[in-house]
C-alpha positions as YAML, in Angstrom:
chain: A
units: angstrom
residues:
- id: 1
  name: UNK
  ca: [-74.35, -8.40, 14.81]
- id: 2
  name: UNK
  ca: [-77.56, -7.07, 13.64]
- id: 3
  name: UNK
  ca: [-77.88, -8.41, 9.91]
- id: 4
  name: UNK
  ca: [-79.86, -5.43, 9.17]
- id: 5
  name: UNK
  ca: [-76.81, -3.52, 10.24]
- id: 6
  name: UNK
  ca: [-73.78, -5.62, 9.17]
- id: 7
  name: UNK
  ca: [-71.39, -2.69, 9.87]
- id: 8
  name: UNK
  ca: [-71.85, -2.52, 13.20]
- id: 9
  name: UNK
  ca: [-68.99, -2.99, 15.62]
- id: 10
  name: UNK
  ca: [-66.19, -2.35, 12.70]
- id: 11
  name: UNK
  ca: [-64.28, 0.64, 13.98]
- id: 12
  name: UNK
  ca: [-61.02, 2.39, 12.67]
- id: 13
  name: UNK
  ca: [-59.10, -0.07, 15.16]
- id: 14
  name: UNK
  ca: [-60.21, -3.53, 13.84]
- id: 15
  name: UNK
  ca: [-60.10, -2.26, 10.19]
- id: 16
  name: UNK
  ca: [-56.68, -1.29, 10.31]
- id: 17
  name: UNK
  ca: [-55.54, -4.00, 12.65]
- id: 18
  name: UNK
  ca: [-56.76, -6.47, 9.85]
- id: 19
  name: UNK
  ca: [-55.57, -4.51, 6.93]
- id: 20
  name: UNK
  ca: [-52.15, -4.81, 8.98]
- id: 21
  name: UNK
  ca: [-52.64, -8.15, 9.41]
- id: 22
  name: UNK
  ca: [-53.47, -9.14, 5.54]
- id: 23
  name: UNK
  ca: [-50.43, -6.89, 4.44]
- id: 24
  name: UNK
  ca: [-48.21, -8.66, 6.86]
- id: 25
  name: UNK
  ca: [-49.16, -11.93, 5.35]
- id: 26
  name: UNK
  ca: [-49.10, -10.24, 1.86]
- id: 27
  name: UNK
  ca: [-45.47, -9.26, 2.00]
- id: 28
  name: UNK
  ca: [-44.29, -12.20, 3.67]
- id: 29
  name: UNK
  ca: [-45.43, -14.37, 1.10]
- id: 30
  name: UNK
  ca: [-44.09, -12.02, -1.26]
- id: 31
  name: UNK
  ca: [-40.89, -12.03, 0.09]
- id: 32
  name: UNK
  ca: [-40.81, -15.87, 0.31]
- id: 33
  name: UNK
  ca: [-42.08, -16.55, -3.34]
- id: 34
  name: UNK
  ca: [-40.48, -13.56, -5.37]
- id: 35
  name: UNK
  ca: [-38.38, -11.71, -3.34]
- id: 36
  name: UNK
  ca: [-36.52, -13.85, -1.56]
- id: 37
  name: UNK
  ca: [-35.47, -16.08, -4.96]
- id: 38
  name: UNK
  ca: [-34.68, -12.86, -6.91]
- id: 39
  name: UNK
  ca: [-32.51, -11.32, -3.58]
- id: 40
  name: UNK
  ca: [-30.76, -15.19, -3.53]
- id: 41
  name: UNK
  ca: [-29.92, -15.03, -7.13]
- id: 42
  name: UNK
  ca: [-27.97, -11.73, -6.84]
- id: 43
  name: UNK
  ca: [-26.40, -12.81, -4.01]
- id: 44
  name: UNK
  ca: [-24.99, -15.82, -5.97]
- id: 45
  name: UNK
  ca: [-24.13, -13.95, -9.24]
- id: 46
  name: UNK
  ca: [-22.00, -11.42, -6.43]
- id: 47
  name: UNK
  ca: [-21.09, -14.50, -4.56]
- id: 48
  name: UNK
  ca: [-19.19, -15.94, -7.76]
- id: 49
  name: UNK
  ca: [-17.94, -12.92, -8.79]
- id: 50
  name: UNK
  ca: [-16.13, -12.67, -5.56]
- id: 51
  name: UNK
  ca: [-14.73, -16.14, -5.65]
- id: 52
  name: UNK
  ca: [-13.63, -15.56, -9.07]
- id: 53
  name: UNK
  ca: [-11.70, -12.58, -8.13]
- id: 54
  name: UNK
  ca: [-10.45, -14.02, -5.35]
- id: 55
  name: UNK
  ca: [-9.34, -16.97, -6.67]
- id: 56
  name: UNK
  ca: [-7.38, -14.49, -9.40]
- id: 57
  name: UNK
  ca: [-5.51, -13.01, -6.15]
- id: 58
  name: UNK
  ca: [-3.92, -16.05, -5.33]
- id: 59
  name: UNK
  ca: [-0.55, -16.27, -5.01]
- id: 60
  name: UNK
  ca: [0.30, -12.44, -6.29]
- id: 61
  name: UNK
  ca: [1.86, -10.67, -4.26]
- id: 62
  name: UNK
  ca: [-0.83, -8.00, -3.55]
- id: 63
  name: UNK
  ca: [-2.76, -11.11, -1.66]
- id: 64
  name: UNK
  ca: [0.07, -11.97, 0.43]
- id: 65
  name: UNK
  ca: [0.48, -7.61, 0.87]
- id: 66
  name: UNK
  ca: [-2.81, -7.32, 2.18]
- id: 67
  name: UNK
  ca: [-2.45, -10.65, 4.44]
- id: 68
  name: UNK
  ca: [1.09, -10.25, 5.77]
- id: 69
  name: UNK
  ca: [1.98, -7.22, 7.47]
- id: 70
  name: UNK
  ca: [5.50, -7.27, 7.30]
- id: 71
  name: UNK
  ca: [4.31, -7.60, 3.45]
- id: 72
  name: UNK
  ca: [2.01, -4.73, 3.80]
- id: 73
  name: UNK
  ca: [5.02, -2.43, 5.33]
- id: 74
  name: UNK
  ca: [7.61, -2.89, 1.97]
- id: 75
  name: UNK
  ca: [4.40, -2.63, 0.00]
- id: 76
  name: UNK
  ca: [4.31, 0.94, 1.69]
- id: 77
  name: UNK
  ca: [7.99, 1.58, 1.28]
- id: 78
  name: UNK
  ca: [7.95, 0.63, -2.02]
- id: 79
  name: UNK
  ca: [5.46, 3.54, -3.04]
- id: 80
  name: UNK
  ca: [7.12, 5.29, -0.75]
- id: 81
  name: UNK
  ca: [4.34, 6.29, 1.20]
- id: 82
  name: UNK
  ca: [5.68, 7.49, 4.70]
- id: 83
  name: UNK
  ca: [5.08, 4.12, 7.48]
- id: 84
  name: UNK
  ca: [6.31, 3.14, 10.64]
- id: 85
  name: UNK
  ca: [9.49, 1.64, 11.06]
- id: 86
  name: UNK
  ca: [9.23, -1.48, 11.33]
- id: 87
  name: UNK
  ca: [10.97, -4.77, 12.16]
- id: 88
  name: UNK
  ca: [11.44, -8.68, 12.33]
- id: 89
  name: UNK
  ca: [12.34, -10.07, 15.82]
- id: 90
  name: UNK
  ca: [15.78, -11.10, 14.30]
- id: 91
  name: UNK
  ca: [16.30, -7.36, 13.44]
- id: 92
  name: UNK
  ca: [15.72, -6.16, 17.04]
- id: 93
  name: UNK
  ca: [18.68, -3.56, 17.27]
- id: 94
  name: UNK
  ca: [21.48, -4.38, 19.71]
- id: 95
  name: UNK
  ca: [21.02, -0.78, 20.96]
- id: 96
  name: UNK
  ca: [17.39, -1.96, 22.20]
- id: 97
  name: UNK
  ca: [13.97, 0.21, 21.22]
- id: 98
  name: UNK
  ca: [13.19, 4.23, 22.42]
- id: 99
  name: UNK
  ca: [10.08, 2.80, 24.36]
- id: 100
  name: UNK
  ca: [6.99, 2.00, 23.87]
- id: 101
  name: UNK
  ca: [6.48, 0.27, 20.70]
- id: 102
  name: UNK
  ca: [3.86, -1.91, 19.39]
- id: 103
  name: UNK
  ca: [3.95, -5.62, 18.48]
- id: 104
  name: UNK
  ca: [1.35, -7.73, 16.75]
- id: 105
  name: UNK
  ca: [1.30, -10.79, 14.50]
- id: 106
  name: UNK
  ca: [2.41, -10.54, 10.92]
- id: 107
  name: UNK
  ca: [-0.93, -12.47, 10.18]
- id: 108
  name: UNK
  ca: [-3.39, -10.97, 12.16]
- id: 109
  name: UNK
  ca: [-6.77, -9.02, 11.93]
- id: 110
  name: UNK
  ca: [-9.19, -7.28, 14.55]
- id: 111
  name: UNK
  ca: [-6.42, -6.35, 16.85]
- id: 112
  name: UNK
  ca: [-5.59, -9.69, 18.10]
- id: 113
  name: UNK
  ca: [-2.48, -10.10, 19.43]
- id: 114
  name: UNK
  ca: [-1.27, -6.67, 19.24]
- id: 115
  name: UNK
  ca: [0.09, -5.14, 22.27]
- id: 116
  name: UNK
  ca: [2.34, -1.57, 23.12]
- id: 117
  name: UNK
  ca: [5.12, -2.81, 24.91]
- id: 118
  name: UNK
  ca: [6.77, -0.42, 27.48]
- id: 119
  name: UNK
  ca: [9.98, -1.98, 28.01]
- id: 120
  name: UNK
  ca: [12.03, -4.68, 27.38]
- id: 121
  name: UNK
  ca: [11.22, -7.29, 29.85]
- id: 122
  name: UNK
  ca: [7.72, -6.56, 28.27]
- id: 123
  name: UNK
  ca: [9.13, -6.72, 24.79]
- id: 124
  name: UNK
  ca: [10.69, -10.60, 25.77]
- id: 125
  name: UNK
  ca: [7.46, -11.61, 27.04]
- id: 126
  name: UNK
  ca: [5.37, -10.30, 24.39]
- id: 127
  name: UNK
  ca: [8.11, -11.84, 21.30]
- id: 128
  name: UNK
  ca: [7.43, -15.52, 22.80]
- id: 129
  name: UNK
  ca: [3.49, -14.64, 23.45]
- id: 130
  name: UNK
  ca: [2.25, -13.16, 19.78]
- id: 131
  name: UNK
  ca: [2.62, -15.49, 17.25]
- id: 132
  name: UNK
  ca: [5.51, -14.73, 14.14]
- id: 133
  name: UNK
  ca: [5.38, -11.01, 15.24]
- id: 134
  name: UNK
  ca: [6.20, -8.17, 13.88]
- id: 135
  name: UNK
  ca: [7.23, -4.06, 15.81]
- id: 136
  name: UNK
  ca: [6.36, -1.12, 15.24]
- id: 137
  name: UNK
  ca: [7.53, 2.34, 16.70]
- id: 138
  name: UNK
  ca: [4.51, 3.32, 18.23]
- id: 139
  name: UNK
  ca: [2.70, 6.44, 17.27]
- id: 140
  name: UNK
  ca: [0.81, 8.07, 19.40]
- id: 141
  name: UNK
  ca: [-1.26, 10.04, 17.03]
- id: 142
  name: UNK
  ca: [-5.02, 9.32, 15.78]
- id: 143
  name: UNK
  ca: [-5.73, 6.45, 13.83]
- id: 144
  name: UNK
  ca: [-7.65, 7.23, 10.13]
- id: 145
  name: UNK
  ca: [-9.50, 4.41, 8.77]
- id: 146
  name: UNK
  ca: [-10.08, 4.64, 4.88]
- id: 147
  name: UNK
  ca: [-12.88, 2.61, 3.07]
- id: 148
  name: UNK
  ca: [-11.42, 2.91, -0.91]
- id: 149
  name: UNK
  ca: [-14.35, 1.49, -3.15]
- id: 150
  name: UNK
  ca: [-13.21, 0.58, -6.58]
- id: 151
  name: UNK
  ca: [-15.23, -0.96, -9.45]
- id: 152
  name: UNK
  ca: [-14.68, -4.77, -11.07]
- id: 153
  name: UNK
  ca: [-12.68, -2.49, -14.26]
- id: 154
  name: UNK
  ca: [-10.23, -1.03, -11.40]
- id: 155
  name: UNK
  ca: [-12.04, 2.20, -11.43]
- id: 156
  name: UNK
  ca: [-11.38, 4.21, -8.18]
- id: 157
  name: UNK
  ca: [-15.25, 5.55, -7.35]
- id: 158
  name: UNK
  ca: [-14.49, 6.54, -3.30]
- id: 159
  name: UNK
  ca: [-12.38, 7.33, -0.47]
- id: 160
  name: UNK
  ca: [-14.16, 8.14, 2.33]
- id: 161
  name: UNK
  ca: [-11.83, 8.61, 5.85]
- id: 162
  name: UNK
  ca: [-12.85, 8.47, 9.62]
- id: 163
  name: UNK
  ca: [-10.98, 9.16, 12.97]
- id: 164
  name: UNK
  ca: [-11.85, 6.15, 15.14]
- id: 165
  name: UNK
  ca: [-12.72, 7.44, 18.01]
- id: 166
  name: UNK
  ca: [-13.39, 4.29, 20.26]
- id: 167
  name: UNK
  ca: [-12.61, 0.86, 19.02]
- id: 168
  name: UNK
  ca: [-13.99, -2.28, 20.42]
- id: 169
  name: UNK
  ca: [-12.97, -5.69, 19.51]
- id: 170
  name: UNK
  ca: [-10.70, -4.69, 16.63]
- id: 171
  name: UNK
  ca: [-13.35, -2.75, 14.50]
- id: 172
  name: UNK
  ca: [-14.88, 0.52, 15.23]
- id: 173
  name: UNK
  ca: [-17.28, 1.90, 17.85]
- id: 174
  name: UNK
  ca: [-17.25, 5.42, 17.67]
- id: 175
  name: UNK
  ca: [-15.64, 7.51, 14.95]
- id: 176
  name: UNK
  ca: [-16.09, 10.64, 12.77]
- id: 177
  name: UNK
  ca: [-15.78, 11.62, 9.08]
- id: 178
  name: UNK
  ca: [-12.79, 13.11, 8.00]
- id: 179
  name: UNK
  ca: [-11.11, 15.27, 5.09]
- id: 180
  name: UNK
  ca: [-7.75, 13.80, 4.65]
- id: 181
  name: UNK
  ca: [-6.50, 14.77, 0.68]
- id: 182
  name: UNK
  ca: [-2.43, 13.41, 2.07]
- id: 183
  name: UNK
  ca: [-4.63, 9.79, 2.77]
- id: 184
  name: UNK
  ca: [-6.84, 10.20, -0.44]
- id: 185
  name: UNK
  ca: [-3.66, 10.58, -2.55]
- id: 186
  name: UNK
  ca: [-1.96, 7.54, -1.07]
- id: 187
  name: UNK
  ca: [-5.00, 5.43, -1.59]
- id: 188
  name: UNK
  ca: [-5.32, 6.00, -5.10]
- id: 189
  name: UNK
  ca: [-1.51, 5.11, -5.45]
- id: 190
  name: UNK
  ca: [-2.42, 1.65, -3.71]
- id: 191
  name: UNK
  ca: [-5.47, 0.82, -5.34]
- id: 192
  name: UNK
  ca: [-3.36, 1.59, -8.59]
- id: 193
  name: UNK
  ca: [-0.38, -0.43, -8.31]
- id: 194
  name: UNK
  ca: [-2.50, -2.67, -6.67]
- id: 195
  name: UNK
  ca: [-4.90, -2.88, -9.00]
- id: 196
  name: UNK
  ca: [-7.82, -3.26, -6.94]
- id: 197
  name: UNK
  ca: [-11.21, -4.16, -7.35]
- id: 198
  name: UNK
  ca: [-14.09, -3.57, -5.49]
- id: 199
  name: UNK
  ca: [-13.53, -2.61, -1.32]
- id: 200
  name: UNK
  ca: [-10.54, -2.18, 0.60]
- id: 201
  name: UNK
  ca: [-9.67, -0.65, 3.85]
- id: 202
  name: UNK
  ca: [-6.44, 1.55, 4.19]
- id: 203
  name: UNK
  ca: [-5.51, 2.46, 8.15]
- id: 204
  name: UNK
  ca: [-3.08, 5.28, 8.81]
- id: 205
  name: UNK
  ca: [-1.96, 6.92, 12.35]
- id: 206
  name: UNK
  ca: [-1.46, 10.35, 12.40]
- id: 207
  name: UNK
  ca: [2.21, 11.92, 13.50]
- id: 208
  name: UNK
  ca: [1.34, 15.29, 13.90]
- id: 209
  name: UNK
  ca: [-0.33, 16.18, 10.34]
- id: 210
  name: UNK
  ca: [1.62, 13.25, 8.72]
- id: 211
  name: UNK
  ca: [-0.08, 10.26, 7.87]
- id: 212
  name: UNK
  ca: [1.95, 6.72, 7.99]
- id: 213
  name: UNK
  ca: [0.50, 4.27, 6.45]
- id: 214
  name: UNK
  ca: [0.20, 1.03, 8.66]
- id: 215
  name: UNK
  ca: [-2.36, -1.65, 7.29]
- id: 216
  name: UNK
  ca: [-4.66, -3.06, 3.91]
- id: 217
  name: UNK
  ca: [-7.31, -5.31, 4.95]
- id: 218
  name: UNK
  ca: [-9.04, -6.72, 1.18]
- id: 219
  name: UNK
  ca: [-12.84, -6.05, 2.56]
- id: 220
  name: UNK
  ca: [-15.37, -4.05, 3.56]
- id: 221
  name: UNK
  ca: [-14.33, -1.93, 7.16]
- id: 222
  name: UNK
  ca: [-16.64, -3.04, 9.95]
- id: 223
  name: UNK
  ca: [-17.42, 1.04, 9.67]
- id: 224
  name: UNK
  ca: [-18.11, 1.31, 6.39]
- id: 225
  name: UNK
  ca: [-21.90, 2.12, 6.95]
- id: 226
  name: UNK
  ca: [-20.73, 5.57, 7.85]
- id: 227
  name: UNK
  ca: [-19.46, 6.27, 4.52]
- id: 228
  name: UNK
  ca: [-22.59, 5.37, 2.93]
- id: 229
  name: UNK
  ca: [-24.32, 7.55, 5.67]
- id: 230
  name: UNK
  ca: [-21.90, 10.38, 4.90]
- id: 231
  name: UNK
  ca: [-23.32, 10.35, 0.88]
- id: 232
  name: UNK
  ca: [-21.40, 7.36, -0.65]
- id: 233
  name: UNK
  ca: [-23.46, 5.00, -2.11]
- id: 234
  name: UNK
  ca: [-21.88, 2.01, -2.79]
- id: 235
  name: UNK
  ca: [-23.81, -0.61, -2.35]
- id: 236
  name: UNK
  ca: [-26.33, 1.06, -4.71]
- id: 237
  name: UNK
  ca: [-22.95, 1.14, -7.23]
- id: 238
  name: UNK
  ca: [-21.80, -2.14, -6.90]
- id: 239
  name: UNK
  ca: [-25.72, -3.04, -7.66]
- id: 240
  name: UNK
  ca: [-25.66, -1.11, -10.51]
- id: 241
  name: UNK
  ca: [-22.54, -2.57, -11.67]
- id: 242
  name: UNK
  ca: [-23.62, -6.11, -11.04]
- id: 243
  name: UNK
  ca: [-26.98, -5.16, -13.16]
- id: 244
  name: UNK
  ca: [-24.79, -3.69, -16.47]
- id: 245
  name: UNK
  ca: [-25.61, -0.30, -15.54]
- id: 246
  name: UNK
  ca: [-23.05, 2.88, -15.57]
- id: 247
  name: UNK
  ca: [-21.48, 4.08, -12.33]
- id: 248
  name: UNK
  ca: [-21.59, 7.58, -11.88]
- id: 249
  name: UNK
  ca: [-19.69, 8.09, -9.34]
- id: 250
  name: UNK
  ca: [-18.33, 11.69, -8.06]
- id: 251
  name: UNK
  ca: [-14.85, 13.13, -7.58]
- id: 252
  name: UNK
  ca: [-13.04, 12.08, -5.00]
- id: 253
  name: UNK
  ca: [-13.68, 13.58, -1.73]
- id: 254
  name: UNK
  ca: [-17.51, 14.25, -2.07]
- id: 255
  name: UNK
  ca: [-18.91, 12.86, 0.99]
- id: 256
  name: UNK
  ca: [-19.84, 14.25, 4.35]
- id: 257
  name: UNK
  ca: [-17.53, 15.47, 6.74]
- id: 258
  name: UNK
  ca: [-17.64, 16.01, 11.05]
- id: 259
  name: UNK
  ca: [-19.97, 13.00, 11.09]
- id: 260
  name: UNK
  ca: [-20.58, 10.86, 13.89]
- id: 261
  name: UNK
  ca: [-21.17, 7.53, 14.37]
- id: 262
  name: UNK
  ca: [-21.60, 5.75, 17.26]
- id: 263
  name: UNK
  ca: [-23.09, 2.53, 18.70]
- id: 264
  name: UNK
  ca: [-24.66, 0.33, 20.75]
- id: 265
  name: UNK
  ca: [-25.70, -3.22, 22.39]
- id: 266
  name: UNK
  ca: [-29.34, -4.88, 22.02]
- id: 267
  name: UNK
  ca: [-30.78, -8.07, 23.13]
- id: 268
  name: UNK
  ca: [-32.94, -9.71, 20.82]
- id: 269
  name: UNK
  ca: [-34.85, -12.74, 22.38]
- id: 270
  name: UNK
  ca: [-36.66, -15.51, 20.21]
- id: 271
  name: UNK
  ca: [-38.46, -18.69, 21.06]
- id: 272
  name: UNK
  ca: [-38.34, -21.24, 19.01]
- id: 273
  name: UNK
  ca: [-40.87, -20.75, 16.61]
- id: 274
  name: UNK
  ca: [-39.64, -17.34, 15.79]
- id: 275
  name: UNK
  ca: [-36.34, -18.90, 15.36]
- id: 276
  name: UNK
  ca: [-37.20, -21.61, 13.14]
- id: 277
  name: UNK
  ca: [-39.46, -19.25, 11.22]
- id: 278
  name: UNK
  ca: [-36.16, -16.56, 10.46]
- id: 279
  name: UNK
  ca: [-34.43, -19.66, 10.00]
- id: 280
  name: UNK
  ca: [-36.53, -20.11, 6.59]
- id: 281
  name: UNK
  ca: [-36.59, -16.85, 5.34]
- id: 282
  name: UNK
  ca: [-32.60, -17.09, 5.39]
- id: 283
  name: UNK
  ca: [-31.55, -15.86, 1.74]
- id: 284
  name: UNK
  ca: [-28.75, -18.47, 0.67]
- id: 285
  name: UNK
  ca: [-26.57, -18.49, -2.14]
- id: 286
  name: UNK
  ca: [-28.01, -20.24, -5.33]
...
């Protein structure tokens, strides 16, 4: 380079390829040093706050409702909030089952175990197969998932409900925003005698225009991004919440409806520098 000239060979390209470069560096040492601490530290204070809570859910029966479906069906009854009809494998009725029906385990999550059963040499396969069952009349209708989102006070901020469309693996792969008032009502009856706080999922199939209520799973719905794409924001409420700060959250039933979501499969490849370099920036509970 010509001293006389020291600006010489410095175009656009190699200006903004090092400004990317020192920015890169910039907000990766940011995020190590400040961010990172300051994201770990909320996570803990939310961390504890869950444990807390959940270790106050021990034992009542609203814990053993949401982890026992047999549980979860008198829960329903006892609202009386339409459900399937339901039944132990003791209670099978001597006249047999109008076929199909559906069994799964009384303990079970993400669709494991659960079967329709088309007859009975199916149905005395299937009672030795799933573990401490439970069946179900099957209903043929659509199934509604519900994401209720409920403050640490028991304040009911959200319902937001979705039509899953295509399921893989027990949680959600396709699906659509729904209005469903009939599944709105019966979620604020749960999350009241329940007294919930913060998320739960409510799942419904449709019998006609007739909602029964089927299942409570006590967490966030693989699907829930949806309702924060449809115009809930929780996450940014349960922030604010954590911080101190009011929760201003709308009337029930103000969020997006005829909304798609849908999704896919990636690769991701990483040697092991790039691993080990992730590995570090790994926010951990405090």
């Amino acid at each position: 380079m010509d001293r006389a000239r020291p600006y010489d060979g410095l175009t656009p390209d190699v200006v903004l390829h090092n400004l990317h470069l020192f920015f890169d560096y910039a907000l990766a040492t940011a995020e190590e040093q400040t961010l990172a601490k300051e994201a770990a530290a909320l996570v803990g204070i939310l961390s504890a706050e869950t444990r807390r809570q959940g270790a106050a859910l021990q034992g009542t029966p609203w814990a053993e409702a949401a982890s026992d479906k047999w549980r979860t069906h008198a829960f329903f009854n006892e609202l009386g909030l339409p459900t399937p009809r339901t039944w132990l494998p003791q209670d099978v009725p001597a006249n047999g089952f109008e076929y199909p029906v559906f069994i799964k385990p009384r303990g079970g999550s993400a669709g494991k175990g659960a079967f329709k059963v088309e007859d009975p040499r199916q149905l005395e396969f299937f009672l030795s197969y799933v573990e401490n069952p439970i069946i179900q009349e099957f209903v043929a209708g659509a199934e509604i998932t519900s994401d209720v989102f409920c403050g640490a006070g028991g304040d009911l901020w959200a319902v937001v409900s979705r039509r899953r469309i295509e399921v893989r693996w027990g949680e959600v792969a396709k699906g659509v925003t729904v209005s469903e008032p009939r599944i709105w009502e019966g979620c604020r009856q749960i999350a009241a005698r329940w007294g919930v706080r913060g998320p739960i999922t409510v799942q419904c199939m449709l019998r006609g225009e007739t909602p029964l209520f089927t299942e409570i799973n006590a967490r966030f719905a693989g699907g829930a991004p949806l309702a924060l794409a449809a115009g809930v924001p929780y996450a940014r409420w349960y922030l604010e919440e954590a911080a101190g700060l009011p929760v201003a959250a709308p009337p029930i039933g103000t969020y997006r409806t005829g909304l798609y979501l849908t999704r896919f499969d990636d690769s991701f490849f990483l040697d092991d520098e790039a691993h080990a370099r992730i590995s570090r920036r790994r926010i951990r509970p405090g």
